[in-house]
N, C-alpha and C positions, 0 to 999 in steps of 0.2 A: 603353444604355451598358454596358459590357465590363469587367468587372472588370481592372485591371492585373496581366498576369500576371509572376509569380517574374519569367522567366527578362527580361525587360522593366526590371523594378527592376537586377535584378543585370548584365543589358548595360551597362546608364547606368554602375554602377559599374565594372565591368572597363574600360569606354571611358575614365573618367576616372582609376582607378590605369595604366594603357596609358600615357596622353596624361604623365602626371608620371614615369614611371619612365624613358620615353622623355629628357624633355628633363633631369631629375637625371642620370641614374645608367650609361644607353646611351651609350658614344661613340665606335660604329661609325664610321668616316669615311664606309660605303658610306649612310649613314642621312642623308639631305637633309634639308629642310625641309618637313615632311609637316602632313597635320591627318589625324586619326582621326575619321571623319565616322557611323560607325555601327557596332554591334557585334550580329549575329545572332544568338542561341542557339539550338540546337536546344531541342524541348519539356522534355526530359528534361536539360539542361543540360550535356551532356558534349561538346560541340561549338561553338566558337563561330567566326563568320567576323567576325575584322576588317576592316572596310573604311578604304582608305587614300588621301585625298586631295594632290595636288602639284601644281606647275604646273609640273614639269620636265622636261625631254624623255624622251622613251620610253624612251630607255639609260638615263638617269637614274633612273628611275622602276622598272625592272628591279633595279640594285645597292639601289634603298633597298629594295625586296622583297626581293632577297636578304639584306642585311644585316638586315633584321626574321626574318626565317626564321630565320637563322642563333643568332638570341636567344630563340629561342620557347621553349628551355626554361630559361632565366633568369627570363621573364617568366613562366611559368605558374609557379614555386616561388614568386615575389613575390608573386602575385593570391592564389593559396593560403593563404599566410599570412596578409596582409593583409588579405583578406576571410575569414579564417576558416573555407577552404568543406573539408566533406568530401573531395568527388571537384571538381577541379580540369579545366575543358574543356579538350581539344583545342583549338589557337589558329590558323589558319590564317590570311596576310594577303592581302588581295583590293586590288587598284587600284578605286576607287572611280571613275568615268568621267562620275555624275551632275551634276558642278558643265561640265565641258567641253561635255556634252552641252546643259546647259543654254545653256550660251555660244553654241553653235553656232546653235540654234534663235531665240537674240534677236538674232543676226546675219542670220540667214537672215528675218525677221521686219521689221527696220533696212530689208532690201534691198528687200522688200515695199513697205511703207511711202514709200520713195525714189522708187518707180516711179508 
């Protein structure tokens, strides 16, 4: 068993001030209907990769990554504060692709099954 590390606790947090600052305070029109499905730190904490779920079509899915870029440094002065951190990570947002993938495989799986 594995100690929980820092950067693990403090993911969770940054994913869930994200997830509330997003639906309060953002009101980019480029910013759809998203879920923030995971947040990576590097070890050292100054890097973190947002990962970002939709079921919207690719162009879609482009302007809400742009429109979240476009706020990264809104949102890195808010985590800062809010969580009280020294040094505040780098915020980078990623399409998250594991919920599709997964669809695709219990489709692919359906069709198996059918035969």
């Amino acid at each position: 068993m594995h100690p929980y590390k820092r950067s693990e606790r403090l993911g969770e947090l940054i994913l869930a001030e994200i997830s509330e600052l997003i639906t309060r305070d953002i009101k980019d029109p480029r910013i759809g209907f998203v879920t923030f499905t995971r947040v990576e730190l590097s070890d050292d904490l100054r890097y973190a990769k947002v990962f970002v779920s939709s079921l919207e079509s690719e162009q879609e899915k482009a302007r809400t990554l742009q429109g979240l870029s476009s706020a990264t440094g809104y949102i890195r002065r808010h985590i800062g504060r809010a969580l009280h951190l020294r040094y505040t990570p780098e915020i980078t947002f990623l399409s998250d692709t594991s919920l599709e993938h997964g669809a695709k495989i219990a489709q692919l799986l359906r069709q198996l099954h059918a035969r």
